[in-house]
Every structure is written in C-alpha cells, then in structure tokens.
C-alpha positions as CSV (number, residue, x, y, z in Angstrom):
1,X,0.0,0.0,0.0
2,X,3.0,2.6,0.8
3,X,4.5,2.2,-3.3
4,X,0.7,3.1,-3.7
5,X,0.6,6.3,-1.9
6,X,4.3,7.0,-3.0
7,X,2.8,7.2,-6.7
8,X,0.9,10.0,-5.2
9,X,3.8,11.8,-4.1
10,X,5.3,11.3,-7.4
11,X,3.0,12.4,-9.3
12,X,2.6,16.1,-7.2
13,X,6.1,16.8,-7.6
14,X,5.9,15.8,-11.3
15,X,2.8,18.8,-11.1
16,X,5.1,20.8,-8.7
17,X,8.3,20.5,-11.4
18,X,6.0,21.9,-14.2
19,X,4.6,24.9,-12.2
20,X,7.7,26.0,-10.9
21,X,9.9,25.4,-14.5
22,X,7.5,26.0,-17.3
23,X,5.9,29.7,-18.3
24,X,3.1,27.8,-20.5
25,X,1.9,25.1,-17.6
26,X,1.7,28.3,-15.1
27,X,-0.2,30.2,-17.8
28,X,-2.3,27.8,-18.7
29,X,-3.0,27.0,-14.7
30,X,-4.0,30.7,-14.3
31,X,-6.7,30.3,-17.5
32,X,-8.1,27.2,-15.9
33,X,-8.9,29.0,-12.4
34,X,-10.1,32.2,-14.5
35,X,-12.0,30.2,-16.4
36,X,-13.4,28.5,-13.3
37,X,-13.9,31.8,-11.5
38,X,-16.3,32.7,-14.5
39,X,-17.8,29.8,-14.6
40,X,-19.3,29.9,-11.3
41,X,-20.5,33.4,-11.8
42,X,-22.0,32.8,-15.2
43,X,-24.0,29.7,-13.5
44,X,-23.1,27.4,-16.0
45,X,-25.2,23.9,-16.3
46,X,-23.9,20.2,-15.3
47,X,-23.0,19.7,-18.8
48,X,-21.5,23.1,-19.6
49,X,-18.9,22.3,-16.8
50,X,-18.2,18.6,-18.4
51,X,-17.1,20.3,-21.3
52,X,-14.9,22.9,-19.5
53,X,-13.1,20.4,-17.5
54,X,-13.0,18.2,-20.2
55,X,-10.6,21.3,-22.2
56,X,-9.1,22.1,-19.1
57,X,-7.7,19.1,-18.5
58,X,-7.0,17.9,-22.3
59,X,-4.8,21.1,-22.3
60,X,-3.1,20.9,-19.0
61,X,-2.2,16.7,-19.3
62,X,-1.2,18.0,-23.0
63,X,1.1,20.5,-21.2
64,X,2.4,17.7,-18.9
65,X,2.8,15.5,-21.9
66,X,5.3,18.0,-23.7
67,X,7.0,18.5,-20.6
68,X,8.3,15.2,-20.4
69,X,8.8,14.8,-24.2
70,X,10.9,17.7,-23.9
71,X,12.9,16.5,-20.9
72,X,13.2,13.0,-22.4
73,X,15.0,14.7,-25.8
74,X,17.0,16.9,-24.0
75,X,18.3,13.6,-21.9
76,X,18.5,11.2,-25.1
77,X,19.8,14.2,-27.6
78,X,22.0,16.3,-25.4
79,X,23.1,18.4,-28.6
80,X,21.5,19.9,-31.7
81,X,19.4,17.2,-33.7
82,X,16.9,18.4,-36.8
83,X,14.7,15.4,-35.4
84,X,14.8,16.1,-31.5
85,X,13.3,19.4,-32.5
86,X,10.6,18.3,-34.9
87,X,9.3,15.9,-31.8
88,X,9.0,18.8,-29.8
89,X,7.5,20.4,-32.1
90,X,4.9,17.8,-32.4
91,X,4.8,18.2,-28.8
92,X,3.9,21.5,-28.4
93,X,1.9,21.2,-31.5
94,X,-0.2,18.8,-29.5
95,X,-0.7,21.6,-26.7
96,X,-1.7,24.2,-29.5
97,X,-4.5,21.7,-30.4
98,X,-6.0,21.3,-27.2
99,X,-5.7,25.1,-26.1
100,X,-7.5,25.7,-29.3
101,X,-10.0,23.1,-28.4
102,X,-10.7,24.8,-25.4
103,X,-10.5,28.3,-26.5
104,X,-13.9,27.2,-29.2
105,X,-15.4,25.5,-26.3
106,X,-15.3,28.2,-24.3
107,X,-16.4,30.6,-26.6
108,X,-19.1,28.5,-27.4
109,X,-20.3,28.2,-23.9
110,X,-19.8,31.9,-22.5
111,X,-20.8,34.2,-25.3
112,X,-24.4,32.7,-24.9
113,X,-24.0,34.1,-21.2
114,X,-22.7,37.6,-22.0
C-alpha cells in the first residue's frame, strides 16, 4: 500500500516541477482558475462544466505530456538534432490543439451568457 501512496507523491512533484519550470503550464494554470472563477459566476449547467473540464484538462495533461517529451530529448539528444526538434515540435503542436480546443469551447459556452 505505501508504493501506492508514494505514486501520489510522485505524481505532485511531477505537477510541482511543471509549475515551478514552465511559463506555458503556469499560464495555462491561471486560465483554468479564471475560467473556473467565470464559470461559477456565469452559473453554468452540469453539462457546460463537463465540457470545461473536459478542455481544461486535455490542455493541461497535453502540457504535462510535452514536458516530459521535452525532458526525455533533451536527456537522449543532449546536442543539436533536426529530429529532436521536430518531436517537440509535435509536442507542443499537440498543446496548440487542445488550447485551441478549449479556446472554441469556451467561446461557445460563455458568449451565450454575456
């Protein structure tokens, strides 16, 4: 049970490591709690808030995702490498996606409201 628990413990300092070294997780932390503020004061439905925590978290485990691909690079190609920087560019590409994703979805949900 204790290699259980320890997975948690893991896991927050994997969270803690991306707040405290990447600009894009901390930004995209501050959207979701905006977002979260205005949802509560635009008194959104059951299913409204599926679909904003559903894009909230697509783009943060996204972020998390490119985090670790870039870390992994970095570790197997130390130096320059034309193909260590097209995967993180798919990477990131992948966090572009989903914060577009959400962007629509919230568009679609709070203009409605306005």
């Amino acid at each position: 049970m204790s290699k259980f628990f320890k997975g948690f413990q893991y896991a927050w300092q994997g969270l803690n490591y991306a707040f405290s070294t990447q600009i894009n997780f901390r930004f995209h932390a501050f959207a979701a709690a905006l977002i979260a503020l205005c949802g509560f004061v635009a008194d959104l439905s059951g299913a409204e808030w599926l679909w904003i925590l559903l894009s909230v978290s697509l783009v943060i485990v996204c972020e998390l995702f490119n985090t670790a691909i870039e870390v992994l690079v970095d570790i197997v190609s130390p130096g320059y490498s034309r193909e260590a920087g097209i995967v993180k560019d798919l990477a990131s590409a992948a966090v572009l996606i989903s914060a577009i994703f959400a962007f629509i979805t919230a568009i679609i949900i709070f203009i409605p409201k306005i």
